[in-house]
ZAMI-534003 format. One line per field, with one value per residue: residue number from 1; residue in one letter; y, z, x of N, C-alpha, C in turn. Coordinates in nm, 2 decimals. Example, Ala and Ser with C-alpha at 12.3 -4.5 7.8 and 13.67 -1.06 7.14 Angstrom:
REM ZAMI-534003
i: c(1, 2)
aa: c(A, S)
npy: c(-0.57, -0.22)
npz: c(0.78, 0.71)
npx: c(1.32, 1.28)
capy: c(-0.45, -0.11)
capz: c(0.78, 0.71)
capx: c(1.23, 1.37)
cpy: c(-0.33, 0.00)
cpz: c(0.78, 0.79)
cpx: c(1.32, 1.29)
***
This chain:
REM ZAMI-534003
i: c(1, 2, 3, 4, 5, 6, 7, 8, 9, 10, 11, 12, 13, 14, 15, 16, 17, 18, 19, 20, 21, 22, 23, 24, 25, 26, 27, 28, 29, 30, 31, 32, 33, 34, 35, 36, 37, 38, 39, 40, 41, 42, 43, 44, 45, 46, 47, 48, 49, 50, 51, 52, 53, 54, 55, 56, 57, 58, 59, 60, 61, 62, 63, 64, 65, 66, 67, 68, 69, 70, 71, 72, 73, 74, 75, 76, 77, 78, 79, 80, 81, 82, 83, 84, 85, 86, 87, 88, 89, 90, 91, 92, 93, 94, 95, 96, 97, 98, 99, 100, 101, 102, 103, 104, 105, 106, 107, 108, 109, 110, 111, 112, 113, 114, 115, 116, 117, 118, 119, 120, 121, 122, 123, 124, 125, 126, 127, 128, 129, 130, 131, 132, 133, 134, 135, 136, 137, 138, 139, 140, 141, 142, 143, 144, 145, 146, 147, 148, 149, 150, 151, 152, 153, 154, 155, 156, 157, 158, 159, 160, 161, 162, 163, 164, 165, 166, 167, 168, 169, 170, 171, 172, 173, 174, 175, 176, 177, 178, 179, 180, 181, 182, 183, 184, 185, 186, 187, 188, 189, 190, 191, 192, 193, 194, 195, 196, 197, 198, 199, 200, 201)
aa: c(X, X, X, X, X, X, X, X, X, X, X, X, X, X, X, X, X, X, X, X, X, X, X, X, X, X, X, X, X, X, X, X, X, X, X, X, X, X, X, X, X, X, X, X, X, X, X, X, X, X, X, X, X, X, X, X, X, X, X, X, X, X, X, X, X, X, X, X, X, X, X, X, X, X, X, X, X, X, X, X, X, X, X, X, X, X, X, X, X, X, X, X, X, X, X, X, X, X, X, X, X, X, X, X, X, X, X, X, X, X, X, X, X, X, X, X, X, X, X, X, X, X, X, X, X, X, X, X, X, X, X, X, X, X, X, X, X, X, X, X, X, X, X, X, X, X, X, X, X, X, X, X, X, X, X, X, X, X, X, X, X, X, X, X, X, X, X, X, X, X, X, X, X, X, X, X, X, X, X, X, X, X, X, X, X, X, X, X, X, X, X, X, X, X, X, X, X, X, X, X, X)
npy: c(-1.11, -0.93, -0.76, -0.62, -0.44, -0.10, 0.01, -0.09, -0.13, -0.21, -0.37, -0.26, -0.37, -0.74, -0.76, -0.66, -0.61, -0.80, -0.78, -0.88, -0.99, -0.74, -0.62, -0.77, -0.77, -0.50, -0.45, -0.66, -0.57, -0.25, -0.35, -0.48, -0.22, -0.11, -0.23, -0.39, -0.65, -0.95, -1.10, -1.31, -1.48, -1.24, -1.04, -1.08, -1.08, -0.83, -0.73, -0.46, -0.32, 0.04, 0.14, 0.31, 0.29, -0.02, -0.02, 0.11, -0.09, -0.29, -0.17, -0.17, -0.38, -0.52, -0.40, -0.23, -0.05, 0.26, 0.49, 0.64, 0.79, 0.73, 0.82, 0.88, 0.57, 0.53, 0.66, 0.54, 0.30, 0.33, 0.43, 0.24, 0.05, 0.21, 0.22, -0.08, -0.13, -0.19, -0.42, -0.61, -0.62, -0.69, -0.70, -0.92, -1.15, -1.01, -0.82, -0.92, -0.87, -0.55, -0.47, -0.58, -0.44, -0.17, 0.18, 0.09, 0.07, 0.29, 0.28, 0.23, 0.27, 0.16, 0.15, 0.06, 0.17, 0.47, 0.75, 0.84, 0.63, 0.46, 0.51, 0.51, 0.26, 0.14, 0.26, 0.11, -0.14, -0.10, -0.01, 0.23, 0.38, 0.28, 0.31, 0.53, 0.64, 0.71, 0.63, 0.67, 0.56, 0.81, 0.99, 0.95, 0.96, 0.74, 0.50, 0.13, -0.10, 0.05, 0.14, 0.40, 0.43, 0.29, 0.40, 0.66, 0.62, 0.54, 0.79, 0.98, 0.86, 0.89, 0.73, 0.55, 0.36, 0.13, 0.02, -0.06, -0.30, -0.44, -0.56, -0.77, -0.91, -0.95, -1.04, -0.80, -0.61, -0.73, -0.66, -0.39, -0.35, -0.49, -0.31, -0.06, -0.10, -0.23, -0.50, -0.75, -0.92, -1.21, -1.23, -1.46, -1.70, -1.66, -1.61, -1.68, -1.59, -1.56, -1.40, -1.34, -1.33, -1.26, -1.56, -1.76, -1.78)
npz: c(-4.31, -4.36, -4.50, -4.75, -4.71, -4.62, -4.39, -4.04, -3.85, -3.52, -3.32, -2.97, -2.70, -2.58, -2.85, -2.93, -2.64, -2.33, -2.19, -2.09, -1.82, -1.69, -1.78, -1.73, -1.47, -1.42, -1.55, -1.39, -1.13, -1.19, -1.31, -1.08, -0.88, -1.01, -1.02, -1.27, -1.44, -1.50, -1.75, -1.92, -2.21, -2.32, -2.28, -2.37, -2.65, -2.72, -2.70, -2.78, -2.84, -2.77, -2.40, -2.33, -2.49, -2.42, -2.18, -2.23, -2.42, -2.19, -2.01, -2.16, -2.29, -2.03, -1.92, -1.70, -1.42, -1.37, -1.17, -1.20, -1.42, -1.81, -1.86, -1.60, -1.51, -1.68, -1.63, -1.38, -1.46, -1.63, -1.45, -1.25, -1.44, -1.49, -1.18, -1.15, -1.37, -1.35, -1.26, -1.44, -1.74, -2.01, -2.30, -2.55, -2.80, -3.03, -3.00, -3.11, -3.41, -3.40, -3.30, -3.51, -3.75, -3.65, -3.69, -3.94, -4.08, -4.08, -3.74, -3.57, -3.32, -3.27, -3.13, -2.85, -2.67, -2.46, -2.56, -2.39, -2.18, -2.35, -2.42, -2.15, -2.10, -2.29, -2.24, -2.00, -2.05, -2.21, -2.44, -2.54, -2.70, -2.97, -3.11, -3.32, -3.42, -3.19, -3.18, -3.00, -2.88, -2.85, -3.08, -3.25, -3.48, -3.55, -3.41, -3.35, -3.45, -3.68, -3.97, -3.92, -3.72, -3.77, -4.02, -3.98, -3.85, -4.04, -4.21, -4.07, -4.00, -4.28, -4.49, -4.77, -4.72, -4.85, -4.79, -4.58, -4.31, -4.05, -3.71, -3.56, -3.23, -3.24, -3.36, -3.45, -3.47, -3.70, -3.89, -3.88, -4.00, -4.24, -4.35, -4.37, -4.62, -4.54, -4.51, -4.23, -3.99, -3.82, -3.50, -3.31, -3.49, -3.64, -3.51, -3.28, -3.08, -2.79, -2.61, -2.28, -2.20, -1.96, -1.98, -1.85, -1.78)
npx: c(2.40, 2.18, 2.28, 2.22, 2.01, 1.96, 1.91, 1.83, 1.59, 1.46, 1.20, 1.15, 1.06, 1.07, 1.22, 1.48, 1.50, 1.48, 1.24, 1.01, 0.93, 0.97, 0.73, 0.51, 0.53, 0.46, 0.27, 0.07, 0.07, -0.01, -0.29, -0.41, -0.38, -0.59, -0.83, -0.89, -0.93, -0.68, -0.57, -0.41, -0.39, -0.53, -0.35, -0.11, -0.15, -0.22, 0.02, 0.26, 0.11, 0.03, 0.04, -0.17, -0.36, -0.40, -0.54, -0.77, -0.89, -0.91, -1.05, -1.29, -1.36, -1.35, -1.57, -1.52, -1.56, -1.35, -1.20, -0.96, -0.84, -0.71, -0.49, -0.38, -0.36, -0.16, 0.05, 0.11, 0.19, 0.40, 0.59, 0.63, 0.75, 1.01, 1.08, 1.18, 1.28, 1.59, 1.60, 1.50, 1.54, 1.75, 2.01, 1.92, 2.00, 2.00, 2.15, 2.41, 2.38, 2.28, 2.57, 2.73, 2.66, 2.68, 2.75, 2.77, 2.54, 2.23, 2.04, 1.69, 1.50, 1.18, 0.88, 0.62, 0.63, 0.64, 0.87, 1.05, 1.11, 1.15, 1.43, 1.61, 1.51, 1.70, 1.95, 1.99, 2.02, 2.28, 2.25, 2.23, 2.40, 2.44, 2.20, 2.03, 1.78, 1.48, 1.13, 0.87, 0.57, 0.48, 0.53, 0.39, 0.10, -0.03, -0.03, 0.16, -0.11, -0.10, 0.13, 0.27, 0.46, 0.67, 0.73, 0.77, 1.05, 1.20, 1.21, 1.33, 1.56, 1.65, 1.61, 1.49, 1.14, 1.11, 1.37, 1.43, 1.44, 1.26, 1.27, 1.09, 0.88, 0.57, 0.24, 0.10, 0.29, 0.46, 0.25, 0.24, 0.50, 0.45, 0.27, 0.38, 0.55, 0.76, 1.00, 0.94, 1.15, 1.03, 1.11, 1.15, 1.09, 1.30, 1.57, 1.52, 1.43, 1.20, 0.97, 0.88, 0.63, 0.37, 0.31, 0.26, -0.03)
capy: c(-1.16, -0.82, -0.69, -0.57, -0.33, 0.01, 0.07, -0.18, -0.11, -0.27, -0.30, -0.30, -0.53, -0.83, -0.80, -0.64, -0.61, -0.93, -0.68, -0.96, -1.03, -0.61, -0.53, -0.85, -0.75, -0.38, -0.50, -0.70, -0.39, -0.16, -0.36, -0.50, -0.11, -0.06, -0.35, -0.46, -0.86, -0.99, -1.18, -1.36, -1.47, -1.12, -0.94, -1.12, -1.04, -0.71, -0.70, -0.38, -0.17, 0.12, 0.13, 0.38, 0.19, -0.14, 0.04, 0.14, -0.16, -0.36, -0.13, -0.18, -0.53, -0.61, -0.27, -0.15, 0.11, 0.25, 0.61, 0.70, 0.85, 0.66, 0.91, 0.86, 0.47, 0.49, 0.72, 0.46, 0.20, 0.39, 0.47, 0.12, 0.03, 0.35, 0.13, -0.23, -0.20, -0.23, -0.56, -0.70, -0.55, -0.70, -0.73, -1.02, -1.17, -0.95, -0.74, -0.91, -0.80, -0.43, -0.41, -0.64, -0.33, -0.04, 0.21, 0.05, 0.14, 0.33, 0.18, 0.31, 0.16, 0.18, 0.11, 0.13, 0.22, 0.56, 0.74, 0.86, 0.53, 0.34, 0.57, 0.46, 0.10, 0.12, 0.33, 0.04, -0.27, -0.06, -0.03, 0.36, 0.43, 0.16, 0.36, 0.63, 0.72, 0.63, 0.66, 0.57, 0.56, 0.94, 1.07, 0.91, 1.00, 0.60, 0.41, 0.03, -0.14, 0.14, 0.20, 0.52, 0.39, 0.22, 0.50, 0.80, 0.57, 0.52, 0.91, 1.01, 0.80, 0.91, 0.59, 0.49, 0.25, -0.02, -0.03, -0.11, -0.44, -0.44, -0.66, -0.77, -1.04, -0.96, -0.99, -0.62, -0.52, -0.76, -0.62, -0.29, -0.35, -0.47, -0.21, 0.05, -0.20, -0.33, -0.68, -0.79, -1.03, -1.25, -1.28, -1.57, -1.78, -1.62, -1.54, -1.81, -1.50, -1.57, -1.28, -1.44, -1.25, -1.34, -1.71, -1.89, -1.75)
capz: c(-4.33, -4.34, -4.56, -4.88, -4.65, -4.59, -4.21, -3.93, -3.72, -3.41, -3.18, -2.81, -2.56, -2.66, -2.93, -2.86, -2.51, -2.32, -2.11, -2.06, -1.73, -1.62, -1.79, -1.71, -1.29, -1.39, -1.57, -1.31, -1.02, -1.28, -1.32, -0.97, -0.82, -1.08, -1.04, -1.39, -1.47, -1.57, -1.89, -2.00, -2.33, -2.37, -2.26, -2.50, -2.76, -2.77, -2.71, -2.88, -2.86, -2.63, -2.28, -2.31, -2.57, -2.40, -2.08, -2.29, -2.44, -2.08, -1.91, -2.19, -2.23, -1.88, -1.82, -1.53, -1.39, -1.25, -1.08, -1.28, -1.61, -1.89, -1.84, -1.46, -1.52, -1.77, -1.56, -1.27, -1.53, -1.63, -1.26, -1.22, -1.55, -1.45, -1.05, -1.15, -1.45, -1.32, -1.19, -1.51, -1.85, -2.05, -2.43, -2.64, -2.91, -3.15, -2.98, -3.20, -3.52, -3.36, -3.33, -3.67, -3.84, -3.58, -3.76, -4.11, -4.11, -3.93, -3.68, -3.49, -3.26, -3.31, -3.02, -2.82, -2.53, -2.44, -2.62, -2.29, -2.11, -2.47, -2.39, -2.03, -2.15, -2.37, -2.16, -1.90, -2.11, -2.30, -2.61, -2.65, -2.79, -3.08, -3.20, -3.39, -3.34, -3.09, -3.19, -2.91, -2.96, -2.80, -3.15, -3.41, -3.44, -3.51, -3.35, -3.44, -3.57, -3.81, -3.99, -3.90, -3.62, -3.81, -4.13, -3.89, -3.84, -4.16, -4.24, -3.92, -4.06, -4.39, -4.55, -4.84, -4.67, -4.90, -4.81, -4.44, -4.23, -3.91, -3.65, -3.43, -3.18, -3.21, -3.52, -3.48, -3.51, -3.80, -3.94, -3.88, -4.07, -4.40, -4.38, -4.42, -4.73, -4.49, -4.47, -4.11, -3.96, -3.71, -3.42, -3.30, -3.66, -3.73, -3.42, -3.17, -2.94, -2.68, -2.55, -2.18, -2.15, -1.94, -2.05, -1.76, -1.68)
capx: c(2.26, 2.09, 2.37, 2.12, 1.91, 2.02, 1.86, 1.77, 1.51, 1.36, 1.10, 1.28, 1.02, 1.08, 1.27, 1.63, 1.52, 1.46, 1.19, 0.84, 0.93, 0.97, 0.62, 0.42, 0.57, 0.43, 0.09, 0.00, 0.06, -0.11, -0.41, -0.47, -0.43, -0.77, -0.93, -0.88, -0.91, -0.54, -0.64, -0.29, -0.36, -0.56, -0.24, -0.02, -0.25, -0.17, 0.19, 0.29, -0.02, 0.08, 0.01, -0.27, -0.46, -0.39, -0.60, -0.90, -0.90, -0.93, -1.17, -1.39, -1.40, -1.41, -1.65, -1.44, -1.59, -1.23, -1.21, -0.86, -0.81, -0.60, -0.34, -0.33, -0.29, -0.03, 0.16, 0.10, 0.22, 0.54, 0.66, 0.65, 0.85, 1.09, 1.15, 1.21, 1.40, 1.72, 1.59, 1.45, 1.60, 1.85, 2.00, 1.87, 2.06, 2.02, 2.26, 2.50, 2.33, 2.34, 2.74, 2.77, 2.58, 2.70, 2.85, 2.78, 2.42, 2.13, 1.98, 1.65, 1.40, 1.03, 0.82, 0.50, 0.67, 0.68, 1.01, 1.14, 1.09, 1.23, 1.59, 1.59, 1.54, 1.79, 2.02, 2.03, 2.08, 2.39, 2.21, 2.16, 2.52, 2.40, 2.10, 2.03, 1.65, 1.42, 1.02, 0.78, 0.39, 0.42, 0.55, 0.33, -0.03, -0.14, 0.09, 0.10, -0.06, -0.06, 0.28, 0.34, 0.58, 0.81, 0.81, 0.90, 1.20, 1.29, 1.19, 1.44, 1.68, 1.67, 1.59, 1.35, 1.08, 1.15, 1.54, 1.43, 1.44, 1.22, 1.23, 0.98, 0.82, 0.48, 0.18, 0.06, 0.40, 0.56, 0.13, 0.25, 0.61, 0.40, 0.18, 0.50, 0.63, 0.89, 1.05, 0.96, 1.22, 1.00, 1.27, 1.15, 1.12, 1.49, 1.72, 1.48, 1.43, 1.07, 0.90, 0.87, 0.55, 0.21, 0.31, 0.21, -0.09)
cpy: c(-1.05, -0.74, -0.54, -0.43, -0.21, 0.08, -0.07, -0.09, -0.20, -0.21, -0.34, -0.41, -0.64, -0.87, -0.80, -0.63, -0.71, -0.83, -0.76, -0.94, -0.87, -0.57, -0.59, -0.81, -0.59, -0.36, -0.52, -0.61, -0.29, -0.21, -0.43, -0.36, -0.11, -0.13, -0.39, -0.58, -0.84, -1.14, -1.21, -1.36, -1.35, -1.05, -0.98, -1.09, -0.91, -0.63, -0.62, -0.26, -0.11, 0.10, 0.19, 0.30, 0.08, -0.09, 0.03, 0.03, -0.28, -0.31, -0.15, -0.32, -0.61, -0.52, -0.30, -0.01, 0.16, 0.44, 0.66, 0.72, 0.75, 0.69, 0.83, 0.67, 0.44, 0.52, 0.61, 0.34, 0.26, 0.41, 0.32, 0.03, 0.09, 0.21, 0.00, -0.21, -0.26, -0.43, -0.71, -0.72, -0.65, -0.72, -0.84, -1.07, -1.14, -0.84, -0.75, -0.90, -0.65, -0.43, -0.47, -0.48, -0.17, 0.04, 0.18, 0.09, 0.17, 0.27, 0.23, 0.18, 0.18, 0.09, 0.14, 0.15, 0.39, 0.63, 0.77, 0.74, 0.41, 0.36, 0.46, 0.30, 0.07, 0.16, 0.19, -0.10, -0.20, -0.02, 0.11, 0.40, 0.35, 0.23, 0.47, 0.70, 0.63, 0.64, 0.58, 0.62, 0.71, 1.02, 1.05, 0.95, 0.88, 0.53, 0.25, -0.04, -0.10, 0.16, 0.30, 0.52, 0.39, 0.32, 0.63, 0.76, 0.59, 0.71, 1.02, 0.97, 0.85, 0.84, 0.57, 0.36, 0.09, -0.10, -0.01, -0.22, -0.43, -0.61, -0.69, -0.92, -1.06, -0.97, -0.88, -0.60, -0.61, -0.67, -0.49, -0.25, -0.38, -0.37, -0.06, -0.01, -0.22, -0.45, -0.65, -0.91, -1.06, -1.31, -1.42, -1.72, -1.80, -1.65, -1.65, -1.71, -1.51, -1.46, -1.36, -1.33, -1.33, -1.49, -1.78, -1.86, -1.79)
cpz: c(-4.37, -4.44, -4.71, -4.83, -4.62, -4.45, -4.17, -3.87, -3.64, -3.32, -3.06, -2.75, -2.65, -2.76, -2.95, -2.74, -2.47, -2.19, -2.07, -1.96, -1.65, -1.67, -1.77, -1.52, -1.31, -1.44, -1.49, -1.16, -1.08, -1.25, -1.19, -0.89, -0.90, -1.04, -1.15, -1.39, -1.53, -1.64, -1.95, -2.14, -2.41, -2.36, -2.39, -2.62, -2.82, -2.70, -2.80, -2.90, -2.70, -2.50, -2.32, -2.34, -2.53, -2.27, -2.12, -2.36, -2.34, -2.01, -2.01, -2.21, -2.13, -1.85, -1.70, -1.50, -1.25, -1.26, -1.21, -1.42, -1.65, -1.85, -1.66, -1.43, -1.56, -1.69, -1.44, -1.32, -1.58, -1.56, -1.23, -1.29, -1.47, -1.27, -1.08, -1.29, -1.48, -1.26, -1.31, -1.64, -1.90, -2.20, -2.48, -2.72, -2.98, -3.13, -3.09, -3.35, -3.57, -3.37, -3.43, -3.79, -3.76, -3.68, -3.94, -4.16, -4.04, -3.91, -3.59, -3.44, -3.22, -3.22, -2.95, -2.74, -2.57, -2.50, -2.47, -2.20, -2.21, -2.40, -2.23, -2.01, -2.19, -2.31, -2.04, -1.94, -2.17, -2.42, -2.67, -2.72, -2.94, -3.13, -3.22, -3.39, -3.26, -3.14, -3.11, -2.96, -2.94, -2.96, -3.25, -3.38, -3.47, -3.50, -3.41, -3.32, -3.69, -3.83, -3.98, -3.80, -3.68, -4.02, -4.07, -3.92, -3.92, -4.23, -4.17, -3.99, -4.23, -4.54, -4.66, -4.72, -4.70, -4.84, -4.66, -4.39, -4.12, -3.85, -3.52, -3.39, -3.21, -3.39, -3.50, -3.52, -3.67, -3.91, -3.96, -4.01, -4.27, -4.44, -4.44, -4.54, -4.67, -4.48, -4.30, -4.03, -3.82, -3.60, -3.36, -3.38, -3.66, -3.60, -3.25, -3.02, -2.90, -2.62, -2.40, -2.10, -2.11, -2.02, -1.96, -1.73, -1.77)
cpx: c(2.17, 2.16, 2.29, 2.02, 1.99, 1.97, 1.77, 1.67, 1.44, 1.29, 1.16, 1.23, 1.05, 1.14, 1.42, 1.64, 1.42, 1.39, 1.04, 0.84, 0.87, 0.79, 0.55, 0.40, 0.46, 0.28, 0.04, -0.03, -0.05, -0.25, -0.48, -0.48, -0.57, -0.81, -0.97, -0.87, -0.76, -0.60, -0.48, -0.26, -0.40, -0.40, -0.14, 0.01, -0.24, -0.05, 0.26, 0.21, 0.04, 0.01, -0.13, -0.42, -0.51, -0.54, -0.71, -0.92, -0.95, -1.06, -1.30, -1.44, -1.46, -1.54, -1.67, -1.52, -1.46, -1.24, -1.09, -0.83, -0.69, -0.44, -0.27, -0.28, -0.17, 0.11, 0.23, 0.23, 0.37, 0.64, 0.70, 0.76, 0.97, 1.19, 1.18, 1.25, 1.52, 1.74, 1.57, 1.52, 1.73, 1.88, 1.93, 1.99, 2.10, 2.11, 2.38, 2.50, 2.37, 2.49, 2.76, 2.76, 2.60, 2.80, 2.87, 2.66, 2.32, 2.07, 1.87, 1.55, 1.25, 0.95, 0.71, 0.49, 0.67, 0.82, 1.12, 1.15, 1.20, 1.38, 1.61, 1.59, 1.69, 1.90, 2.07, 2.08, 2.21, 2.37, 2.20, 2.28, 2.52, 2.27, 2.07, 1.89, 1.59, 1.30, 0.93, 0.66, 0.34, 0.48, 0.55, 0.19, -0.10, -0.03, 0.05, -0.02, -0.03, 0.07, 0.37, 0.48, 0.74, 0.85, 0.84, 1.01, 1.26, 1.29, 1.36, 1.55, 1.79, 1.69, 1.50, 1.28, 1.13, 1.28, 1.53, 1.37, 1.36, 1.20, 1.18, 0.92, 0.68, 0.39, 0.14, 0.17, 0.45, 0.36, 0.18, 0.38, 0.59, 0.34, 0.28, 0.55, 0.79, 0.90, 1.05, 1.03, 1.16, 1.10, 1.24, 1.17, 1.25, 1.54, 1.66, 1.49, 1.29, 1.06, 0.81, 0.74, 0.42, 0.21, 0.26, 0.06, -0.21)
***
């Protein structure tokens, strides 16, 4: 199906990694230690924008006046990821895409997770022996929705832009995948994968 492209890349929450449940359990810890409002369809909303961003984004909205630095949240918010992933984390679907294409073409995964936190993801579902770079929001200077995410990857990879596939759950991210001149494969549309994130709430 993908055969024409010369490098996959994905974004992990949600998209190869079936991870809503582990970050919706670690949001909602995160933002009740601040005293942050938990805003569902807000959270949803920006599914993909990094942790940091998402923070500064919340305190100003709601104007929180919260004691702790971005940093010191995120950290909070990462520690939390880090304990309960063993609990939450698993492949997706598109796993069988990944071994279809393992070995026939690069593969990396472009994310607004953290990069040492992405491995660790990936590391626990089985998936890091299946990909070739990792790029989290810590090793771009505009993370998405800007494209820089997802052209490191293909930079890393050693790819032209053009002759890369991205696939993603979210609109910042497939926003982010045009803005690089990549084809974005919405996984939900295509492959019927749900990002079981802040849905009920």
């Amino acid at each position: 199906m993908y055969d024409d492209y010369a490098a996959l890349i994905f974004d992990m929450d949600g998209t190869l990694v079936d991870s809503g449940q582990l970050h919706e359990f670690s949001w909602t810890a995160t933002l009740n230690r601040y005293g942050i409002p938990i805003d569902g369809p807000l959270m949803r909303s920006l599914a993909g924008v990094p942790t940091k961003d998402t923070l500064e984004i919340l305190v100003k909205k709601f104007d929180c006046q919260v004691e702790a630095s971005a940093d010191q949240m995120n950290e909070f918010k990462e520690q939390c990821v880090r304990d309960n992933m063993h609990r939450f984390v698993r492949a997706t679907a598109l796993i069988d895409v990944v071994k279809k294409y393992h070995g026939q073409k690069p593969m990396a995964i472009g994310t607004g997770a953290n990069t040492a936190e992405a491995i660790l993801v990936l590391k626990q579902c089985g998936l890091d022996s299946y990909i070739d770079v990792v790029v989290g929001a810590d090793r771009v200077v505009n993370p998405k929705p800007a494209p820089g995410t997802f052209l490191r990857c293909a930079e890393l990879l050693g790819v032209d832009a053009a002759q890369c596939v991205v696939f993603e759950d979210s609109k910042l991210g497939l926003q982010a995948a045009a803005s690089a001149g990549m084809v974005g494969i919405d996984v939900l549309l295509i492959h019927n994968i749900s990002n079981d994130y802040f849905q009920s709430k």
